[in-house]
HTML snippet that shows the backbone in 3Dmol.js (N, CA, C, O; Angstrom):
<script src="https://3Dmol.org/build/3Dmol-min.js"></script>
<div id="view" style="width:600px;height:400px;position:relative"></div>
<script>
const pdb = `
ATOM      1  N   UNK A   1      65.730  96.106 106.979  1.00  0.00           N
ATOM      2  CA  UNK A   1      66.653  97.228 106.987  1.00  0.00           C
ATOM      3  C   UNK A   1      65.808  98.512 106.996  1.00  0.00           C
ATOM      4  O   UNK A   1      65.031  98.746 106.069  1.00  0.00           O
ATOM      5  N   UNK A   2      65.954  99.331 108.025  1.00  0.00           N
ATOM      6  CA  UNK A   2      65.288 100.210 108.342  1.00  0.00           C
ATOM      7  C   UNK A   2      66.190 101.818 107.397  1.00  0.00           C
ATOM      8  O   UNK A   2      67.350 101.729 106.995  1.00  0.00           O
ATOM      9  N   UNK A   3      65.411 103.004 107.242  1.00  0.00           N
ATOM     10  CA  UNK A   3      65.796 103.863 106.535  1.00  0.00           C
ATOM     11  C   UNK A   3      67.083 104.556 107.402  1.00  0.00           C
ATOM     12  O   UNK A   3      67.900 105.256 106.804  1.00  0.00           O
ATOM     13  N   UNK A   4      67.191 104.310 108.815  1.00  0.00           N
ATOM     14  CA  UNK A   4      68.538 104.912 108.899  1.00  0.00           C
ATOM     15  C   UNK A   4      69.612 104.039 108.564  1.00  0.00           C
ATOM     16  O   UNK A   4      70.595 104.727 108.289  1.00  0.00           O
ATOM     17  N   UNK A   5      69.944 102.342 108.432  1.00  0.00           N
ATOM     18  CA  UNK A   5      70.640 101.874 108.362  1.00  0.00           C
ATOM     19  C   UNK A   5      70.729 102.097 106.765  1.00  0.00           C
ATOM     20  O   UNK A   5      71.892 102.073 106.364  1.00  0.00           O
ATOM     21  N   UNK A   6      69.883 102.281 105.899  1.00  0.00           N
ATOM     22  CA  UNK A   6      69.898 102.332 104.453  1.00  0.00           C
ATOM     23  C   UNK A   6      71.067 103.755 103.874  1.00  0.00           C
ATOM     24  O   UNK A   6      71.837 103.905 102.926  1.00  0.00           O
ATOM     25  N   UNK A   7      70.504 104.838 105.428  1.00  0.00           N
ATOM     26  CA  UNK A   7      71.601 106.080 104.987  1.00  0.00           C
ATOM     27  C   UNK A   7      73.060 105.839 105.277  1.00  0.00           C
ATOM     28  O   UNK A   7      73.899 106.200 104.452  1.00  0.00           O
ATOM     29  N   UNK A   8      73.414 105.245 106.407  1.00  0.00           N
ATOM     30  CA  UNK A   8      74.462 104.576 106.739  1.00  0.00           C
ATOM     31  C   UNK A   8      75.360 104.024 105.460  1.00  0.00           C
ATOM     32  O   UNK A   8      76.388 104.441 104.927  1.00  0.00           O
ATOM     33  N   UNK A   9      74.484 102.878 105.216  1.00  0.00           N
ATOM     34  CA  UNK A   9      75.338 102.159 104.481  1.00  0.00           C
ATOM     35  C   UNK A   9      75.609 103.165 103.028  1.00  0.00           C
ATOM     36  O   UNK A   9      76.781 103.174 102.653  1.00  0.00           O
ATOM     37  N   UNK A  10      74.557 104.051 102.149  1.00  0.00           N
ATOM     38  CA  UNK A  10      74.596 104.724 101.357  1.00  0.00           C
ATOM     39  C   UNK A  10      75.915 105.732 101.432  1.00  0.00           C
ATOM     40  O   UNK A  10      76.731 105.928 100.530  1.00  0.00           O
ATOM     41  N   UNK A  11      75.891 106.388 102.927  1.00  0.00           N
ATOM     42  CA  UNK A  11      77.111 107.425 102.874  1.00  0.00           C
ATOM     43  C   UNK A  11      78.309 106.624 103.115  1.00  0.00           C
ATOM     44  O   UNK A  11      79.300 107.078 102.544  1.00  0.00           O
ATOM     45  N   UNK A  12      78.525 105.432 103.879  1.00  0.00           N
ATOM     46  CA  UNK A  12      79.597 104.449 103.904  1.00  0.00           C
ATOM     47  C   UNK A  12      80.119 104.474 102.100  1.00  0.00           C
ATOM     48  O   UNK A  12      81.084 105.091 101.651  1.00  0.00           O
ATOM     49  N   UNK A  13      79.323 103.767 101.465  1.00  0.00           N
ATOM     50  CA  UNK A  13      79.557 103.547 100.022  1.00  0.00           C
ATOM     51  C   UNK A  13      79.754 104.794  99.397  1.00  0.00           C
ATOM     52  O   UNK A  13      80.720 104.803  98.634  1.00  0.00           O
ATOM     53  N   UNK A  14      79.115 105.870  99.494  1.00  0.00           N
ATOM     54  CA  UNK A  14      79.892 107.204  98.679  1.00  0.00           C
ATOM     55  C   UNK A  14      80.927 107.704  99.528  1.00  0.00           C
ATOM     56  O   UNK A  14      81.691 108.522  99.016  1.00  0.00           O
ATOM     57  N   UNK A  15      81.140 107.326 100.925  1.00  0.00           N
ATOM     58  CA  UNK A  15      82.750 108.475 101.005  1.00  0.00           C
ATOM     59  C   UNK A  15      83.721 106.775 100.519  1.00  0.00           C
ATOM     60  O   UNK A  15      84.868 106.946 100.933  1.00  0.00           O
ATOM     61  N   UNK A  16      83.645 105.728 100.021  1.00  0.00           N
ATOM     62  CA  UNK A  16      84.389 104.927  99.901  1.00  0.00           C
ATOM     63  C   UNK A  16      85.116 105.423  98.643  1.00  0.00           C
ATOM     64  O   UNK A  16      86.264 105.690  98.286  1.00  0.00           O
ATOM     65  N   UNK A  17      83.541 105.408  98.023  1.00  0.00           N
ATOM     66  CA  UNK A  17      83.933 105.736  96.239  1.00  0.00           C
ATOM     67  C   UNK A  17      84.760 106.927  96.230  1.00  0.00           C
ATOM     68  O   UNK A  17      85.622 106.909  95.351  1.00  0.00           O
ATOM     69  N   UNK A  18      84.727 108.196  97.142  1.00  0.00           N
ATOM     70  CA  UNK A  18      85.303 109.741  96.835  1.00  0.00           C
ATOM     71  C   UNK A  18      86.720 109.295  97.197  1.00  0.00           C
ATOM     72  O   UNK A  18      87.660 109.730  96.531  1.00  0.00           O
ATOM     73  N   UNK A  19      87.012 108.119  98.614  1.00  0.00           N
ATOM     74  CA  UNK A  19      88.349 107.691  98.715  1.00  0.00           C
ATOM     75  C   UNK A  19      89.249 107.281  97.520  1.00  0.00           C
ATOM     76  O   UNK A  19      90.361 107.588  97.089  1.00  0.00           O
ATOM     77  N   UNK A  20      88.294 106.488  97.209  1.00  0.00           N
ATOM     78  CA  UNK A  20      88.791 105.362  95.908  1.00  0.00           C
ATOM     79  C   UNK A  20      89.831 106.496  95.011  1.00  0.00           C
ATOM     80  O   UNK A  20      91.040 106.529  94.785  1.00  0.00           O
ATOM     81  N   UNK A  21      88.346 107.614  94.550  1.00  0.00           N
ATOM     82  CA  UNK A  21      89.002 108.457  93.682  1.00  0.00           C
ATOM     83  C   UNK A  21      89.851 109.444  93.996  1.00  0.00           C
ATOM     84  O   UNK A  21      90.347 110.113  93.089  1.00  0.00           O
ATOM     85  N   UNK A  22      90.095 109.643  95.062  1.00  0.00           N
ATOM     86  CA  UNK A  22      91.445 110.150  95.157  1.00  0.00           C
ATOM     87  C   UNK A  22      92.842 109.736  95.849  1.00  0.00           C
ATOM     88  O   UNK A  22      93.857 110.262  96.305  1.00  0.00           O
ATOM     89  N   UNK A  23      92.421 108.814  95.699  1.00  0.00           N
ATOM     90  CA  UNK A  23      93.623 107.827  95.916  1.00  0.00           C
ATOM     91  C   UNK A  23      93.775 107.545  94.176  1.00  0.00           C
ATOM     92  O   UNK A  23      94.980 107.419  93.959  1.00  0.00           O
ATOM     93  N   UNK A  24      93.221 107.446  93.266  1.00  0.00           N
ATOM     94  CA  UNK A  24      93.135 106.826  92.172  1.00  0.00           C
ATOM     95  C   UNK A  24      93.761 108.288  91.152  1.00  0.00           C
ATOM     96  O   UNK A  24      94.584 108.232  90.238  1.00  0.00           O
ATOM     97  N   UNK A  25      93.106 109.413  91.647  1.00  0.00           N
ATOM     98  CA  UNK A  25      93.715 110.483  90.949  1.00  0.00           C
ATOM     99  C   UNK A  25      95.459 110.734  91.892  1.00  0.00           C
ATOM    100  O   UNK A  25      96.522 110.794  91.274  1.00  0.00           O
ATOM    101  N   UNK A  26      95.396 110.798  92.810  1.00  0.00           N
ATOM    102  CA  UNK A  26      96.873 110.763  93.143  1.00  0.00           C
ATOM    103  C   UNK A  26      97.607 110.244  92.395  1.00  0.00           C
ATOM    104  O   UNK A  26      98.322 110.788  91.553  1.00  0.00           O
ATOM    105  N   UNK A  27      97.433 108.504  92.777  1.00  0.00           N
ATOM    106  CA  UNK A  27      98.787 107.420  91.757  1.00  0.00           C
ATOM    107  C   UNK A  27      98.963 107.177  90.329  1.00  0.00           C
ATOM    108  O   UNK A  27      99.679 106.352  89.760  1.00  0.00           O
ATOM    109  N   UNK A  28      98.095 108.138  89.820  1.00  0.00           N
ATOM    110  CA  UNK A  28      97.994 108.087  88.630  1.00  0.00           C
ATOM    111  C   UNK A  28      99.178 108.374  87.995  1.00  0.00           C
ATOM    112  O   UNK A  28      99.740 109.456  88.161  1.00  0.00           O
ATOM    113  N   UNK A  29      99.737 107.261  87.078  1.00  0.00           N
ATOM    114  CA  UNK A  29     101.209 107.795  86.405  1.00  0.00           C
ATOM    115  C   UNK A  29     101.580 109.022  85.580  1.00  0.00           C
ATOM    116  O   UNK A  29     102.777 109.206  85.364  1.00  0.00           O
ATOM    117  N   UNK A  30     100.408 110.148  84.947  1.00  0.00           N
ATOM    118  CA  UNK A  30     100.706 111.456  84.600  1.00  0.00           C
ATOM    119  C   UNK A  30     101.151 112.182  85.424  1.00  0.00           C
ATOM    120  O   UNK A  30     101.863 113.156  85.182  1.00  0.00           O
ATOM    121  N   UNK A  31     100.712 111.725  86.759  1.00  0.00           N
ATOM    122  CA  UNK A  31     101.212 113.373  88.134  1.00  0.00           C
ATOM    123  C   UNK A  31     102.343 112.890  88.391  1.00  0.00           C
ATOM    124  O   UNK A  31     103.120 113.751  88.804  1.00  0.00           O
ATOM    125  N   UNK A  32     102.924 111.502  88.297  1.00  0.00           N
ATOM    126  CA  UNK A  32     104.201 111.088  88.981  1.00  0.00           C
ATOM    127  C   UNK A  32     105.428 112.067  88.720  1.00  0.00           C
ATOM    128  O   UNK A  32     106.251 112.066  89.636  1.00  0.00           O
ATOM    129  N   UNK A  33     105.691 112.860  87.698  1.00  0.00           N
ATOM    130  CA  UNK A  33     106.640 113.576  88.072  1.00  0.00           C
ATOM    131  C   UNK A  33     106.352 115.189  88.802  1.00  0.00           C
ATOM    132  O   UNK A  33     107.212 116.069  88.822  1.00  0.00           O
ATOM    133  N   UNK A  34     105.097 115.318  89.317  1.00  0.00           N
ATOM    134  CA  UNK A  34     104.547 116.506  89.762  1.00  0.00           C
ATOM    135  C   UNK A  34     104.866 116.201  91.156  1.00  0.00           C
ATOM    136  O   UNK A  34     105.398 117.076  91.838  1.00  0.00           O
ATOM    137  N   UNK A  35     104.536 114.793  91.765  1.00  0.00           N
ATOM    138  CA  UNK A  35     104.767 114.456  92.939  1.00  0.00           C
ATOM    139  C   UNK A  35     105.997 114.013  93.738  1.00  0.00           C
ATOM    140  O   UNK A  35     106.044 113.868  94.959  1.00  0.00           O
ATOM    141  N   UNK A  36     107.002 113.818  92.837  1.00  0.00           N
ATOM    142  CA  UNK A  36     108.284 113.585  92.955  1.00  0.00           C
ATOM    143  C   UNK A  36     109.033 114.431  92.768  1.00  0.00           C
ATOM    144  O   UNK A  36     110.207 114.133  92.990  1.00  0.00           O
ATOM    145  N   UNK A  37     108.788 115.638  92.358  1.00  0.00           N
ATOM    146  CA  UNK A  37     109.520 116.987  91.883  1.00  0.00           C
ATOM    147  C   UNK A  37     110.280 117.703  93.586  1.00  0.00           C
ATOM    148  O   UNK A  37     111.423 118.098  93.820  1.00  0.00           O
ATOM    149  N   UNK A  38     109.198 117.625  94.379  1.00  0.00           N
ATOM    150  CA  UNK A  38     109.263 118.073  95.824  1.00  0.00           C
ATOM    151  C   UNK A  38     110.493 117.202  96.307  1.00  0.00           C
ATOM    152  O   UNK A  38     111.144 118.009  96.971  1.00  0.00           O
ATOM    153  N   UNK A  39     110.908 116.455  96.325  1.00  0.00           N
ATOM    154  CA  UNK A  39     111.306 115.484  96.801  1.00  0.00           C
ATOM    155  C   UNK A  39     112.595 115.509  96.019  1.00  0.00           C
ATOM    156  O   UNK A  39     113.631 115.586  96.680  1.00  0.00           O
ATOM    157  N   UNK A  40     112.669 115.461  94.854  1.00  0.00           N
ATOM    158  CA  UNK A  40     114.360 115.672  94.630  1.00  0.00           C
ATOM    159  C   UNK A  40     114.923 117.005  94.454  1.00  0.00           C
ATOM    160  O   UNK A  40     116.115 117.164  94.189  1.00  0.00           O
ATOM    161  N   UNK A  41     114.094 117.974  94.594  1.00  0.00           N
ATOM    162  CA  UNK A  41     114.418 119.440  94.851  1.00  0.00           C
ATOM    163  C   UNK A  41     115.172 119.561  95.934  1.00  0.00           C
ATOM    164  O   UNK A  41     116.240 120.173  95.914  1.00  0.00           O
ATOM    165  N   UNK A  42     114.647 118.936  97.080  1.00  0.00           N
ATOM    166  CA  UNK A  42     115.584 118.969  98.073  1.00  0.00           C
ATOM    167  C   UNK A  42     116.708 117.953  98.451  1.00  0.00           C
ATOM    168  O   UNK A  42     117.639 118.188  99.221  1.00  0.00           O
ATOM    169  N   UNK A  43     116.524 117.049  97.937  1.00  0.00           N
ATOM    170  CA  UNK A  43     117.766 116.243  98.072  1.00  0.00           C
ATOM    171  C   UNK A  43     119.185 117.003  97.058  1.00  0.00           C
ATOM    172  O   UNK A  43     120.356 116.622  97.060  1.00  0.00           O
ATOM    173  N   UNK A  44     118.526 118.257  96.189  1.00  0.00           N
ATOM    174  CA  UNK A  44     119.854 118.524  95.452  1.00  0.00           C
ATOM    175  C   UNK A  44     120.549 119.762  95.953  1.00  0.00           C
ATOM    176  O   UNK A  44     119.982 120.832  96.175  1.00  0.00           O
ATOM    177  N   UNK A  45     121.688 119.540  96.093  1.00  0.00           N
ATOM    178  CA  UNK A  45     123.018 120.553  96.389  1.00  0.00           C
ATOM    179  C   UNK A  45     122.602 121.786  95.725  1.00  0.00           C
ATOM    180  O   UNK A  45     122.598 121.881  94.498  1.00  0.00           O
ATOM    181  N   UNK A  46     122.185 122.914  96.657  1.00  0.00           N
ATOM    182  CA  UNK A  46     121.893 124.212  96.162  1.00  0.00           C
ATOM    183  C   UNK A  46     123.389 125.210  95.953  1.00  0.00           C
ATOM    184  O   UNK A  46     123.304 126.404  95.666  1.00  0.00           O
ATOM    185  N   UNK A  47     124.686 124.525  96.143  1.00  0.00           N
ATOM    186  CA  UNK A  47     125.969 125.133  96.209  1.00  0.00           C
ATOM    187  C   UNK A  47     126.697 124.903  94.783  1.00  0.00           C
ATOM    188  O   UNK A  47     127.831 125.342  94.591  1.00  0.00           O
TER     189      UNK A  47
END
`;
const viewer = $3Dmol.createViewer("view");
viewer.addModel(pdb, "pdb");
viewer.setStyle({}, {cartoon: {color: "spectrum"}});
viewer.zoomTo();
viewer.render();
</script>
């Protein structure tokens, strides 16, 4: 394994991990009503 395939695989594995974590900070059950707020705001009768 030569040093460019070593950077490859290195930045493969850290943008995985930065995915991971924000996918992981998204679904996190504290924001769930931050993220759902949008969403029944508009489903409600402003009349």
């Amino acid at each position: 394994m030569n040093s460019s395939a070593l950077f490859y695989f290195l930045f493969t594995l850290l943008l995985s991990v930065i995915f991971g974590g924000i996918i992981r900070y998204y679904y996190n059950p504290k924001r769930k009503q931050k993220i759902e707020e949008p969403k029944h705001r508009m489903l409600d009768d402003e009349q």
